[in-house]
C-alpha positions, 0 to 999 in steps of 0.5 A: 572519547567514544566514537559516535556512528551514524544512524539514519532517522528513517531506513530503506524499509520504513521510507518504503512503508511510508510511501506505500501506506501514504499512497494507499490514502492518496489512491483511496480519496481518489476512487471514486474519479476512475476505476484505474485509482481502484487499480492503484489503491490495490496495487499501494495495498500489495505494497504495503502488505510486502511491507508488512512482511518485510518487517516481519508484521506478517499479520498486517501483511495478511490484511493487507493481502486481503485488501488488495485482492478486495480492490481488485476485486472492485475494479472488475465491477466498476470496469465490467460495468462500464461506471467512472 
């Protein structure tokens, strides 16, 4: 009989992945509440383009980049405004 190893259903990498993406929604529905939930939906997006990266997606981690720098980019106008 051959022994049989253990795989986890779900590794390090694709929980990190899931929790960053999960949180990209999470941050995104709540933008419009405070310029801070456009901070962290930046920040869930650099996550997930790290992720991206690591998974060797390098064109998902692009675009994801891409968005991170655009929500920074958002949170300054909506800070510098002085807009919730």
């Amino acid at each position: 009989m051959a022994r049989r190893s253990y795989n986890p259903p779900v590794d390090t990498l694709t929980a990190f992945g899931a929790v960053a993406v999960t949180a990209m929604l999470v941050f995104y529905a709540l933008e419009s509440r405070s310029p801070w939930f456009v901070l962290t939906f930046a920040g869930a997006c650099l996550a997930s383009s790290i992720y991206g990266f690591l998974q060797g997606a390098w064109p998902f981690g692009v675009v994801e980049l891409i968005w991170s720098a655009v929500s920074v980019r958002r949170w300054r106008l909506r800070v510098s405004a002085g807009r919730p």
